[in-house]
C-alpha positions in Angstrom: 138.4 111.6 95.5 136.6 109.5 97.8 135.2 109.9 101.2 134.2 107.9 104.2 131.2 107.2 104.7 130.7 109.8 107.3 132.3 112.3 105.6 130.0 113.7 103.3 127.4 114.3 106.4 130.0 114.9 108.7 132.1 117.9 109.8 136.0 117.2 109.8 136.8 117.5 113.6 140.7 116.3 113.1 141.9 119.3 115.2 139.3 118.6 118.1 141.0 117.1 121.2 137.9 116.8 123.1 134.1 115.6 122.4 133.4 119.1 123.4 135.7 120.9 121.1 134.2 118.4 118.3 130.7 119.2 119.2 131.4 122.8 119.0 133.4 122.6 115.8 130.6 120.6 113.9 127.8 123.0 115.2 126.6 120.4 117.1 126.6 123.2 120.5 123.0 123.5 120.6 120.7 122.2 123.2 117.1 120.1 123.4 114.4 121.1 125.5 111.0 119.5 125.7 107.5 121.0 126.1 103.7 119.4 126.5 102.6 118.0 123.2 99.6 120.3 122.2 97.7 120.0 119.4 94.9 122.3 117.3 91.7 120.1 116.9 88.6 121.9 115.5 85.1 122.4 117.7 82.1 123.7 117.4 81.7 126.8 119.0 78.5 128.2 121.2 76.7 128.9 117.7 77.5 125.8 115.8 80.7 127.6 114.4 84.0 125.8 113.3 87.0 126.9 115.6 90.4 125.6 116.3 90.7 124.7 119.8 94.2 123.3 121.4 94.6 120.2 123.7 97.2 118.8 125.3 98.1 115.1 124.3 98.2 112.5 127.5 101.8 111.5 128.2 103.4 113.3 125.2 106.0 115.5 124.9 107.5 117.6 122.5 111.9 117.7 122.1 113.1 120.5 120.3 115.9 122.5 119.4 116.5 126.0 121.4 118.7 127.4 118.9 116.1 127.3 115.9 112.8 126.0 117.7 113.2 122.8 115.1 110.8 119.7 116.5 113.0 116.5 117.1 110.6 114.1 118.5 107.5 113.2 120.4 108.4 111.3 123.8 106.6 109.9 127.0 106.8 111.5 130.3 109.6 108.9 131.1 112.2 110.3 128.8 115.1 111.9 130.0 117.1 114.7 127.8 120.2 114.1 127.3 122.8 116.8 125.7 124.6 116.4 123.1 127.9 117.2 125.4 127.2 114.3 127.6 125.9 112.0 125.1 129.5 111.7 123.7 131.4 112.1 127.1 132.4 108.7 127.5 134.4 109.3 124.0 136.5 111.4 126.0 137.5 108.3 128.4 137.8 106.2 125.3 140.3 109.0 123.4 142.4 109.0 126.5 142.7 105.4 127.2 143.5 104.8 123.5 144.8 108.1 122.1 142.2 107.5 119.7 141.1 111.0 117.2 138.5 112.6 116.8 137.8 112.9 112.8 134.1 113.7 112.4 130.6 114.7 114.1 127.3 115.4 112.2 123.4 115.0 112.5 120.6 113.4 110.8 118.1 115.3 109.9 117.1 118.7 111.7 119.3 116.8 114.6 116.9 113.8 115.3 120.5 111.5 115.7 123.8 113.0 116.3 126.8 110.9 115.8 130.9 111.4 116.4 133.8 109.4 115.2 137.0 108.8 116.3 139.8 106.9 114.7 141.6 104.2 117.0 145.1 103.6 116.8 146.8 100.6 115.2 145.3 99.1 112.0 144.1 95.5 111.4 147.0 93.9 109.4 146.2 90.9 106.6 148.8 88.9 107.8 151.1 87.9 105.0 149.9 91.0 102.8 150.4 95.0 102.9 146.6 95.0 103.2 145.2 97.6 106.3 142.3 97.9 107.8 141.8 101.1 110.1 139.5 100.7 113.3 136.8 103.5 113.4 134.3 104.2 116.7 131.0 106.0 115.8 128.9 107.1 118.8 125.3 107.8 117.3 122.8 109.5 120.3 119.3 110.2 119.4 116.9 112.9 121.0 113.3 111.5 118.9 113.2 109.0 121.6 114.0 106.0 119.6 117.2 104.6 120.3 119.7 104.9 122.9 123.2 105.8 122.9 125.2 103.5 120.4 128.8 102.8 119.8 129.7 101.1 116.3 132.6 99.4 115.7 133.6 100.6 111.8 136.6 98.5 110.0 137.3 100.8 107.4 139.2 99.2 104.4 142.3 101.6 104.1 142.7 101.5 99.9 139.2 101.8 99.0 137.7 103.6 101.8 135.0 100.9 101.9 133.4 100.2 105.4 133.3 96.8 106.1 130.9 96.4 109.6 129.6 93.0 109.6 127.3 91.6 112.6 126.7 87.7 112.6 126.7 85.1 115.3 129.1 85.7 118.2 130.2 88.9 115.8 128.6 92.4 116.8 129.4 94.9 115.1 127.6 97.8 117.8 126.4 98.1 121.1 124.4 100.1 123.8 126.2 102.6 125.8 124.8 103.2 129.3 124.4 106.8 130.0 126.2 107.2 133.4 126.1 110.0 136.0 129.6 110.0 137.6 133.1 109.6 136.1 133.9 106.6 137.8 130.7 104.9 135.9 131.8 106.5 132.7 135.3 104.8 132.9 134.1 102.1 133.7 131.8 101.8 131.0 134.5 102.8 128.6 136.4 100.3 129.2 133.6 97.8 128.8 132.9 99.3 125.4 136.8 99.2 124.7 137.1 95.6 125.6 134.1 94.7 123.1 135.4 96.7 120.9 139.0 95.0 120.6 137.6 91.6 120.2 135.3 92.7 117.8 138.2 93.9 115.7 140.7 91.1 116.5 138.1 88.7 115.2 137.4 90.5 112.1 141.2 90.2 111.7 141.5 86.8 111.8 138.6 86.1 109.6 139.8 88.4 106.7 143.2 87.2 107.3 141.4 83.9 106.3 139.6 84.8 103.8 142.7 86.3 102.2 144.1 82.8 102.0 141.5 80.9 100.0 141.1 81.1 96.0 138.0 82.5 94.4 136.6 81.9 91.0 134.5 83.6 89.1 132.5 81.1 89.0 132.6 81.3 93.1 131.5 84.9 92.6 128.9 84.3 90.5 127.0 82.2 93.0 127.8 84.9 95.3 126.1 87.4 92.6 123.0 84.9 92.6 122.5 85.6 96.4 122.9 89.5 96.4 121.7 90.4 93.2 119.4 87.8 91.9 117.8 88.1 88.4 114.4 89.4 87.7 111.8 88.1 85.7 111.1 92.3 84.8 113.0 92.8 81.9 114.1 96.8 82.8 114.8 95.2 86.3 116.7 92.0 84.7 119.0 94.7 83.0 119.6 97.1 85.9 120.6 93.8 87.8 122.8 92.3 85.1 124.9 96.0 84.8 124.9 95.3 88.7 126.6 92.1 88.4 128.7 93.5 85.8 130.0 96.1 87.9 130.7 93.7 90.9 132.7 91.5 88.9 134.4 94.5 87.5 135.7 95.7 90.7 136.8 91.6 91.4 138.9 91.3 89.1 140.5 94.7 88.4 139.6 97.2 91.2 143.0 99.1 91.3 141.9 99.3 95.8 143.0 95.6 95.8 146.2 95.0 96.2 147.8 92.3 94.0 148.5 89.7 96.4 145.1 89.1 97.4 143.5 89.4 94.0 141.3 85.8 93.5 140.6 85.6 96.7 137.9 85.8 98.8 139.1 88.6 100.9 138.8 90.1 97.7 135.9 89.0 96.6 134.8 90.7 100.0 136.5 93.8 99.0 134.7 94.0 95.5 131.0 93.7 97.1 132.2 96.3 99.6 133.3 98.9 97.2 130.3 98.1 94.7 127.8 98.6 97.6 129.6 102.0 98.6 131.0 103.8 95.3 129.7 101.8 92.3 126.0 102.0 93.1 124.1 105.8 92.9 122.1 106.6 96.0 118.9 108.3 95.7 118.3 111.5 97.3 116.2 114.7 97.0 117.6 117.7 95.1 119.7 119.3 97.8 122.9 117.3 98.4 122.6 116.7 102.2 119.4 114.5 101.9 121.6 112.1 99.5 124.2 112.3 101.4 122.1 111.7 104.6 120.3 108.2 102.8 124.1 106.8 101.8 124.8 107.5 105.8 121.9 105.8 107.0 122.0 102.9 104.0 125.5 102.0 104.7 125.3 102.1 108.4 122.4 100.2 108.6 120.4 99.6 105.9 120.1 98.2 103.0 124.1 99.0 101.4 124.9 97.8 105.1 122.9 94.6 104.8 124.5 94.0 100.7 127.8 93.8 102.1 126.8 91.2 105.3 124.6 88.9 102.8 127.6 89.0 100.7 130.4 88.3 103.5 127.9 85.2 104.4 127.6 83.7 101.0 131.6 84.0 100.2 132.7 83.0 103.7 130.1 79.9 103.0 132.3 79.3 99.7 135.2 79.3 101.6 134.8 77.8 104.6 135.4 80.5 107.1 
């Protein structure tokens, strides 16, 4: 059975009718606190002697957990904590404007980035097919220092369960929430991310609605092939790629997660790089499962699954005309 791409480093939340209730449901209850960044350098004592000696680091700080003393980060004096509770607070003003539900929360790492999602209501439709795509917000919060608060905008293909984020000109696919202080603010700022949010999704719709609408060859997908997985002159390489390109076509033409009136197009075309970047390629990991299920978060949010699937969108919506 297959899972989001959240899911496997998530916690399901589905019964969470707050961000608080999710926080605490996902174990995600526990609070940062930050100390003087100290560090053991060794000296020379009075009689020439090796000793450890500990200094404090100019303008550092330490974040860590309180619940298991686990380090998160080294900051400046300017950074300000922010808990996990109010990180997420202005989900709260999104889930009542929209009825939108909580589904997941989880961490990276020992807790470096936190992230919720919530599922929005109403799915794109590709007009003229039974094809749905369901809207998904992820709010990501860091507390290493190096990003802000972030909501993602997360089109979700409903068959396949492939995530289909794409950022290109005039398209973003994410954007920086301000952390507020009062309610009104929050709303406010809410709504701003709400407003981005629809037009990032009513735009998606129309562009996979016209996508949907165009033949594709397999000749078409081959060039696409050429510019996502190029051959290499390495002959182990050369083969890896070819079974690459062999499982991308696969999924093109007979991926039972697309439906048969869109088959040779280049929606699906779309839909085949999507599900070959997220379930037909292994992700590397260490031994224990979370730390492969933590690099297929972090490659198919942003990095290099993530950037697959927006290299591909470019070439075929190049093809087509779109």
């Amino acid at each position: 059975m297959r899972n989001h791409f959240f899911t496997e480093l998530g916690t399901d939340v589905t019964s969470a009718v707050t961000a608080e209730d999710a926080i605490v449901a996902g174990g995600l209850n526990w609070a940062v606190e930050t100390q003087p960044h100290v560090v053991s350098i060794t000296v020379k004592d009075d009689k020439g002697e090796p000793t450890a000696q500990l200094q404090p680091v100019r303008n550092s700080y330490v974040n860590f957990r309180t619940d298991n003393n686990n380090i998160l980060g080294i900051v400046k004096d300017k950074y300000r904590i922010v808990q996990n509770a109010k990180n997420f607070a202005v989900m709260d003003d999104i889930a009542s404007t929209t009825q939108a539900k909580y589904v997941s929360v989880g961490q990276e790492g020992l807790g470096e980035r936190v992230f919720i999602v919530a599922l929005l209501p109403g799915d794109l439709q590709i007009v003229g097919t039974n094809d749905k795509v369901e809207k998904y917000l992820m709010c990501t919060a860091s507390h290493d220092g190096k990003s802000s608060i972030v909501m993602g905008f997360n089109p979700i293909h409903a068959s396949s369960k492939a995530v289909l984020s794409l950022s290109r000109k005039g398209l973003q696919d994410r954007v920086s929430v301000r952390h507020t202080s009062t309610s009104e603010r929050r709303l406010a700022e809410a709504t701003r991310v709400l407003q981005m949010a629809d037009n990032y999704f009513s735009e998606l719709e129309n562009v996979f609605t016209g996508l949907s609408k165009v033949p594709f060859t397999s000749n078409m997908m081959d060039s696409v092939l050429d510019d996502v997985l190029p051959f290499a002159e390495d002959a182990t390489r050369k083969t890896r790629t070819n079974n690459s390109r062999d499982r991308v076509r696969e999924f093109f033409s007979s991926s039972s997660n697309i439906l048969p009136e869109v088959k040779g197009t280049a929606w699906a075309a779309f839909l085949a790089c999507a599900e070959y970047a997220e379930f037909g390629k292994t992700f590397s990991g260490h031994k224990n499962k979370s730390s492969v299920a933590e690099n297929r978060f972090k490659s198919l949010s942003s990095g290099t699954a993530y950037e697959f699937k927006n290299t591909a969108f470019n070439s075929i919506a190049d093809i087509a005309g779109i």
